[in-house]
C-alpha positions in Angstrom: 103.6 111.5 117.9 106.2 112.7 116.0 106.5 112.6 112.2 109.1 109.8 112.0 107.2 108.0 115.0 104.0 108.0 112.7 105.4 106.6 109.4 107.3 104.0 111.5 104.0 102.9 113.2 102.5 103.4 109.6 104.9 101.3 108.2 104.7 98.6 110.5 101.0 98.2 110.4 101.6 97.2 106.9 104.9 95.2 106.8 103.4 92.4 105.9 102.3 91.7 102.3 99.0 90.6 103.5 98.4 93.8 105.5 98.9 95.9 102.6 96.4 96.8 100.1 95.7 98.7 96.7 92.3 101.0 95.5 91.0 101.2 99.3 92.4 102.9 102.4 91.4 99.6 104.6 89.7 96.0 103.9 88.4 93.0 106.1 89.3 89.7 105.3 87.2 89.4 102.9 88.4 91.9 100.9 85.8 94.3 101.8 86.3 98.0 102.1 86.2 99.0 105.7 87.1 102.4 107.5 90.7 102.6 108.5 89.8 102.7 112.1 87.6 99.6 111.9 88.2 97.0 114.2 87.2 94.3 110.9 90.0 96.0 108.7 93.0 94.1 108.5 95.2 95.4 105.7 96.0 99.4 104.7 97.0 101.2 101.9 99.9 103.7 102.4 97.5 106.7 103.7 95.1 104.4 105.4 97.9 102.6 107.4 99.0 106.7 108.5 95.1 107.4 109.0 94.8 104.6 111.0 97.8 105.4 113.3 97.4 108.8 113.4 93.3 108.9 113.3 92.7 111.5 110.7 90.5 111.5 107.7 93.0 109.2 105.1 91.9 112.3 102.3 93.9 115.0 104.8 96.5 112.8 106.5 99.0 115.2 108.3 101.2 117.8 105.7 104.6 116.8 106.9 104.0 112.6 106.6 102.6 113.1 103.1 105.1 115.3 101.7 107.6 113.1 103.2 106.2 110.0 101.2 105.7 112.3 98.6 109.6 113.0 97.7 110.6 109.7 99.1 108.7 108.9 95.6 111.1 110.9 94.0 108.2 113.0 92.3 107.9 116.5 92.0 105.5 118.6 94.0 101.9 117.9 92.8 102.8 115.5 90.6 101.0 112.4 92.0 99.0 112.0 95.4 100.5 109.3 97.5 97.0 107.4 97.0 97.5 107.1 93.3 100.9 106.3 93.7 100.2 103.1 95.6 97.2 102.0 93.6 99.5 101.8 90.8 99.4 98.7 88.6 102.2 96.4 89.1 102.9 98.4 92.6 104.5 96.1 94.6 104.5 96.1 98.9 108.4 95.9 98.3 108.2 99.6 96.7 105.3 100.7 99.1 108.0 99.8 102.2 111.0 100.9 100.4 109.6 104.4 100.1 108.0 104.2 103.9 112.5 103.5 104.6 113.4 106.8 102.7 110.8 109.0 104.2 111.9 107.9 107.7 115.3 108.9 107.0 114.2 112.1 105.7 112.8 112.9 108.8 115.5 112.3 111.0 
């Protein structure tokens, strides 16, 4: 897959508000944490919805999709992980797919 093919399948996997999820990469139902490529996990954080698609460890997700997210933030280099970013309090799934948007056009 490419780069923009992975954060659009990453960003649909969690374009729901109910598929999205904060201080885990995946959860069940219940709200408990599960492994991104579980068949029990139904909602993602930002890396685990790119783990999941793209079937890497969440903590080493591929350079070019995090770096992507990463300015689509409008950070600098280093400044945050993407993780921390999206655990954020008061981070809102509107903000998690607006930057998902940016970094797709960035990789056009």
């Amino acid at each position: 897959m490419t780069t923009k093919e992975i954060l659009i399948a990453a960003r649909a996997k969690i374009e729901r508000p109910e598929c999205w999820t904060q201080r885990a990469f995946a959860k069940t139902a219940l709200l408990n944490k599960a492994k991104v490529d579980s068949q029990r996990a139904v909602c993602w954080c930002a890396l685990g919805a790119i783990a999941a698609i793209t079937r890497e460890d969440p903590n080493y997700v591929n350079d070019d999709v995090y770096w992507l997210l990463h300015r689509a933030m409008g950070l600098p280099a280093n400044e945050i992980a993407v993780a921390a970013w999206n655990d954020a309090p008061g981070r809102t799934h509107a903000e998690v797919l607006a930057v998902f948007e940016r970094a797709i056009k960035a990789a056009e």
